[in-house]
N, C-alpha and C positions, 0 to 999 in steps of 0.2 A: 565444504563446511562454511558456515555462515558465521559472518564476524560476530556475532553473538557467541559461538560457539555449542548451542545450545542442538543444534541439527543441522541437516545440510540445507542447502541453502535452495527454496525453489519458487515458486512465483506467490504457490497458497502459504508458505512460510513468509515472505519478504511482504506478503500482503494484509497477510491475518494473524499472524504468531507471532513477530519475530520484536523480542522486548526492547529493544533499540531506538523502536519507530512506534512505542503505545502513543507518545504522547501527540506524535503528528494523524494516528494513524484515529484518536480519537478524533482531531481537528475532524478529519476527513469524514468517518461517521455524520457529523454532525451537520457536517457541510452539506453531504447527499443524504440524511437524513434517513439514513440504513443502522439499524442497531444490529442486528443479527447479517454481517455483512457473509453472501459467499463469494466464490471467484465467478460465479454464472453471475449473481445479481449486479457487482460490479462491473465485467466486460461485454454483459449484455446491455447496455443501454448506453446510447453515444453519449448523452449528456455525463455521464458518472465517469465514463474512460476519460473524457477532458480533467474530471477531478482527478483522476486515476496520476494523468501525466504532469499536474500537480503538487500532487504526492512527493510521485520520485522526485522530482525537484526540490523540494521542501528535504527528502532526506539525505540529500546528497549522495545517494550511495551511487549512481550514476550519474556519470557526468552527459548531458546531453548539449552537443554543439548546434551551434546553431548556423 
């Protein structure tokens, strides 16, 4: 289940649903200049996955080491 509580928690939830992360999740919209964003438009294109990793950074939900 996703901290939201809302559904389980899975990549097209944590990336396109999940009410936690509207407000980063608009940044990101904006950034890659996707309104109708899906999970192909997103991790088909190198430049967008950069935005992608990002993202999760911005929403802390994983912690990535470096």
């Amino acid at each position: 289940m996703c901290e939201c509580d809302a559904e389980r928690e899975t990549i097209e939830h944590y990336l396109l649903n999940c009410e936690l992360y509207d407000e980063k999740r608009n940044a990101l919209k904006r950034n890659v200049n996707i309104q109708a964003m899906t999970i192909s438009t997103l991790l088909g294109d190198d430049k967008i996955v950069k935005k992608i990793v990002e993202y999760i950074e911005k929403t802390e939900r994983f912690k990535l080491e470096r």
